[in-house]
MIKOLMAR-489080 format. One line per field, with one value per residue: residue in one letter; x, y, z of N, C-alpha, C, O, CB in turn. Coordinates in steps of 0.001 Angstrom, whole numbers. Glycine has a CB too. Layout:
MIKOLMAR-489080
r	(A:...)
nxx	(X:...)
nyy	(Y:...)
nzz	(Z:...)
caxx	(X:...)
cayy	(Y:...)
cazz	(Z:...)
cxx	(X:...)
cyy	(Y:...)
czz	(Z:...)
oxx	(X:...)
oyy	(Y:...)
ozz	(Z:...)
cbxx	(X:...)
cbyy	(Y:...)
cbzz	(Z:...)
END
This chain:
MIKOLMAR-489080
r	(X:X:X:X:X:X:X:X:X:X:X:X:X:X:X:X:X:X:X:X:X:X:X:X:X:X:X:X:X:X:X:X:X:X:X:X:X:X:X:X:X:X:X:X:X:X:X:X:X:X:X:X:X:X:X:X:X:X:X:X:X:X:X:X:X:X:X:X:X:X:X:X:X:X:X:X:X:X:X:X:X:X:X:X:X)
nxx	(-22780:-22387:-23864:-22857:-20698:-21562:-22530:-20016:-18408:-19681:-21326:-20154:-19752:-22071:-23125:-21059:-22323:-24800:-24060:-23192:-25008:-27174:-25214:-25351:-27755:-27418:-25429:-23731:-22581:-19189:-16344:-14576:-15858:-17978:-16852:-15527:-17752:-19488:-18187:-18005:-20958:-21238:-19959:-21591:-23973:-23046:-22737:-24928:-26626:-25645:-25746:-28689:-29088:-27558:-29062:-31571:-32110:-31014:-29155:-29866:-28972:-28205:-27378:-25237:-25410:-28891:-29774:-28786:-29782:-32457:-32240:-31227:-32875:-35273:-34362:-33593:-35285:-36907:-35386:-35117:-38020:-37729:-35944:-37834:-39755)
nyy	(94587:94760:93293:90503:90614:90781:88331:87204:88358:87928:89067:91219:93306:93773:94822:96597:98398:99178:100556:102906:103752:104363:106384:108600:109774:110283:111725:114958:116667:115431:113934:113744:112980:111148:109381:107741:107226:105849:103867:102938:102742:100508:98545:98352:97598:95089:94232:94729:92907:90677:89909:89947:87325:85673:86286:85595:82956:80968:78049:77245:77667:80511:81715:85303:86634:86726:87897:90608:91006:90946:93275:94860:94869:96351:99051:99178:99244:101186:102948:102710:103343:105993:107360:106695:109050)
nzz	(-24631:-21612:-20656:-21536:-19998:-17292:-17467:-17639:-15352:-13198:-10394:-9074:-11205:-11652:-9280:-9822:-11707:-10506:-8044:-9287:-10914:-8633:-7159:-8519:-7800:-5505:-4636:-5108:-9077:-10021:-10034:-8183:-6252:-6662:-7259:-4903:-3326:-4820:-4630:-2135:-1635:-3379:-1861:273:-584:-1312:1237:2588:1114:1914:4291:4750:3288:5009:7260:7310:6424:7875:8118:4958:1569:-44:-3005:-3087:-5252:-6239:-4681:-4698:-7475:-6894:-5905:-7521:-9556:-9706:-9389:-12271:-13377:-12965:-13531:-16554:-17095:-16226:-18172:-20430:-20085)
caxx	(-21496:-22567:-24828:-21970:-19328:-22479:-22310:-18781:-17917:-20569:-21931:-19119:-19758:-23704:-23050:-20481:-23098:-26104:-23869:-22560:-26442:-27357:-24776:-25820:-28713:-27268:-23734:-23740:-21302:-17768:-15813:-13721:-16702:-18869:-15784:-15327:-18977:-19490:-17296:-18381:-22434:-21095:-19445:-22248:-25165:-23493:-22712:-26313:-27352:-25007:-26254:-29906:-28856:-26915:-29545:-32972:-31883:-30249:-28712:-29694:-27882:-28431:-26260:-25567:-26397:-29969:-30435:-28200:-30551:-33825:-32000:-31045:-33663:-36400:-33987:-32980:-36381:-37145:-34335:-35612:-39014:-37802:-35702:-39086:-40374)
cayy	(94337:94960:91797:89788:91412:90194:87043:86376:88288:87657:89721:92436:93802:94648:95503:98144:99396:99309:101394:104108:104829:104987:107125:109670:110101:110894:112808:115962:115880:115752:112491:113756:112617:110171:107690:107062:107383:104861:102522:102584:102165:99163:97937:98265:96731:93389:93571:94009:91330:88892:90081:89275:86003:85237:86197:85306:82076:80605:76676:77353:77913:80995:82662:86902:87617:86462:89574:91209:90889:91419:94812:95954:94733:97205:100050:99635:99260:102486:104014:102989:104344:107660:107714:106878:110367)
cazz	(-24011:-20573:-20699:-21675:-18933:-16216:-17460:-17384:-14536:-12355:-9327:-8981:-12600:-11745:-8407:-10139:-12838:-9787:-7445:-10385:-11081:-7709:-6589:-9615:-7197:-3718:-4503:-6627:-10018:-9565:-10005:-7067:-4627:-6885:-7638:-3605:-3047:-5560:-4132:-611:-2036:-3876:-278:957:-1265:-1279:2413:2428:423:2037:5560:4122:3025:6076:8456:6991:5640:8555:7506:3477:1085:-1430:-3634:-3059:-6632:-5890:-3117:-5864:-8730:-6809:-4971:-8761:-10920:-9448:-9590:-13269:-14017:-12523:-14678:-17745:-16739:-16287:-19458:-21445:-19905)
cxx	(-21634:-23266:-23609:-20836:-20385:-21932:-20967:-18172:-18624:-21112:-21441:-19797:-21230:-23540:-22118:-21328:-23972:-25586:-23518:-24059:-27212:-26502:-25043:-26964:-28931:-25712:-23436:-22280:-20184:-17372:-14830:-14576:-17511:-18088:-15795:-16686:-19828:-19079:-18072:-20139:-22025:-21024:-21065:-24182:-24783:-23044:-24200:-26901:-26620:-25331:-27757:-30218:-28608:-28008:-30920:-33230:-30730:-30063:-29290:-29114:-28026:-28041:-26639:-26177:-27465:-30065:-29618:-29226:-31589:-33570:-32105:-31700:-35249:-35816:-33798:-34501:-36998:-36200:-35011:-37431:-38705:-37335:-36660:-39467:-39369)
cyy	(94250:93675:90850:89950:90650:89154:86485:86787:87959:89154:91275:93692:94145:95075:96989:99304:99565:100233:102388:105180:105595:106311:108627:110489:111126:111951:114028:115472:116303:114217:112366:112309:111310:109168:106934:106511:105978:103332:101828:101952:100825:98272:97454:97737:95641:93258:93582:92981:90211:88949:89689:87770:85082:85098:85597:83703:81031:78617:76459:78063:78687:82666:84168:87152:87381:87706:90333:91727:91283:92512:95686:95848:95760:98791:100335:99884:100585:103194:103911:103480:105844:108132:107779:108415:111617)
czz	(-22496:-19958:-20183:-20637:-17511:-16134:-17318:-16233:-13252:-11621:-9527:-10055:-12445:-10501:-8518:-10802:-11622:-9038:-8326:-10419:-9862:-7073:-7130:-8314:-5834:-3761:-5697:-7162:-9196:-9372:-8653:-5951:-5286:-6671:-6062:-3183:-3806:-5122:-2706:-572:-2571:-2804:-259:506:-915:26:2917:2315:1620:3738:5330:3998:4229:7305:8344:6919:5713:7803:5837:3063:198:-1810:-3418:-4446:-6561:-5554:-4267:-6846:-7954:-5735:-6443:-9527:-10806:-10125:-11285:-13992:-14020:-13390:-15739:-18233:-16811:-17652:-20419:-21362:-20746)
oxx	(-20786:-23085:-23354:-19998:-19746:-21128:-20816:-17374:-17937:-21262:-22085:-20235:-21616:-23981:-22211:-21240:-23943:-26376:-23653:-24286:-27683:-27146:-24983:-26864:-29706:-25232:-23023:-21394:-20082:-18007:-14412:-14189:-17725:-18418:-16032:-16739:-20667:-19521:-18497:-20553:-22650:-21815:-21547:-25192:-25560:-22840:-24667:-27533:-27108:-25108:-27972:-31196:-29211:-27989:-31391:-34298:-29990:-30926:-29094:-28629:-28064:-28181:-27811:-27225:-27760:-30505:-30538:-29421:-31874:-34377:-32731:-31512:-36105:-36396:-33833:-34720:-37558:-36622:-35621:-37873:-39381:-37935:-36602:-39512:-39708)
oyy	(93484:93247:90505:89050:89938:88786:85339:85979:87725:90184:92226:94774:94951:96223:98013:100524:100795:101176:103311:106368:106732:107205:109633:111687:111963:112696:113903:114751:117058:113436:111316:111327:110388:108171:105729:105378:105286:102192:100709:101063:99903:97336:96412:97621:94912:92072:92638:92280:89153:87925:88736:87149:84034:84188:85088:83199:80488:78144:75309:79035:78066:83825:84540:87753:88360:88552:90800:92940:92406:92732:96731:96576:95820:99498:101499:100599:101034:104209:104921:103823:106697:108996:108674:109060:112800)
ozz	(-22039:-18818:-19029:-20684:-16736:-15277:-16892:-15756:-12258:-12278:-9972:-9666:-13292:-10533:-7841:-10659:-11579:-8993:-7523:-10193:-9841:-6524:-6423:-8047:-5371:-2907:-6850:-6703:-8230:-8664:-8164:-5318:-4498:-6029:-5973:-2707:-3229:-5261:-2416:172:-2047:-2691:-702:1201:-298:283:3554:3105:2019:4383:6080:4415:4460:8133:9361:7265:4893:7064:5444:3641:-864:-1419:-3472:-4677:-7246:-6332:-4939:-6925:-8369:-4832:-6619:-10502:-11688:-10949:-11684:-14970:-15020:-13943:-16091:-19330:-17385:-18292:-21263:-22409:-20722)
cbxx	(-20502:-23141:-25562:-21660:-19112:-23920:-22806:-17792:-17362:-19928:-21496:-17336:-19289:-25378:-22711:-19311:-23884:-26796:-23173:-22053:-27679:-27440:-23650:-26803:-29038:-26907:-22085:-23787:-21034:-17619:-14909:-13722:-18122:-19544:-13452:-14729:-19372:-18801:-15453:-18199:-23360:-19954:-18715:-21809:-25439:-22700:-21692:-26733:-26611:-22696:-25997:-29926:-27791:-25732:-29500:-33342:-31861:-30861:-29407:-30495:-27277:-30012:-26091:-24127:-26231:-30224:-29437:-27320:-30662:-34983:-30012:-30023:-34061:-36782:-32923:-31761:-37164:-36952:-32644:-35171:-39394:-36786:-34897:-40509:-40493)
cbyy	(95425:96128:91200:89921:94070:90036:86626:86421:89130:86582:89018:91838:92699:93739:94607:98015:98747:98099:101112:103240:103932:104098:106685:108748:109049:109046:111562:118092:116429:116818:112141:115657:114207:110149:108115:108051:108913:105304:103099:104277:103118:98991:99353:99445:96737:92146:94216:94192:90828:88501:91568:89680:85951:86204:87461:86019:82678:81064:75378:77489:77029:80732:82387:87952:87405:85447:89815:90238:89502:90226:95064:96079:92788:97188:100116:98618:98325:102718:103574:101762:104079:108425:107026:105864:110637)
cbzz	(-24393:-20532:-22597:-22872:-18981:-16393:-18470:-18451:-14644:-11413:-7878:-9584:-13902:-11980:-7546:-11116:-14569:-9041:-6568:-12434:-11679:-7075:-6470:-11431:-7061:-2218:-4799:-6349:-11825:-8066:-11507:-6322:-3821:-8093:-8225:-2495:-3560:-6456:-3650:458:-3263:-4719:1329:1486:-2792:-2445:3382:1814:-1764:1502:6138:2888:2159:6347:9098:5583:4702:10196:8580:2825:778:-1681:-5299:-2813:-8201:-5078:-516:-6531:-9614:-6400:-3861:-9458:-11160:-7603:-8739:-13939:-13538:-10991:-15113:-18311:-15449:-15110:-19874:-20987:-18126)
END
């Protein structure tokens, strides 16, 4: 289902699941502090990316989910590494 939610919603929808896991990392529990914390890491990945894009890659043209996908595809990989252990 999560696949399918990517694909139709695009970017947003992995930049929500990529900031949720990360934030697991940096904000002890409590939904009080993760939910905002969450939010503001999301902000701030794809103003990342699109600052990446923007600055590297001056007069071409290429899409945020790109810097998207190769910011979150290391990390998830790393998740499901640790879950094996």
């Amino acid at each position: 289902m999560v696949s399918l939610t990517v694909i139709i919603a695009g970017n947003i929808v992995f930049i929500g699941l990529l900031a949720g896991h990360m934030s697991q990392l940096f904000v002890p529990a409590g939904h009080r502090v993760r939910i905002p914390a969450t939010m503001l890491l999301g902000a701030l990945i794809l103003l990342v990316a699109d600052t990446l894009t923007r600055t590297f890659l001056i007069g071409n043209t290429l899409p945020t989910g790109i810097v998207v996908s190769v910011i979150g595809a290391p990390y998830f990989l790393f998740l499901m590494k640790k879950a094996q252990r």
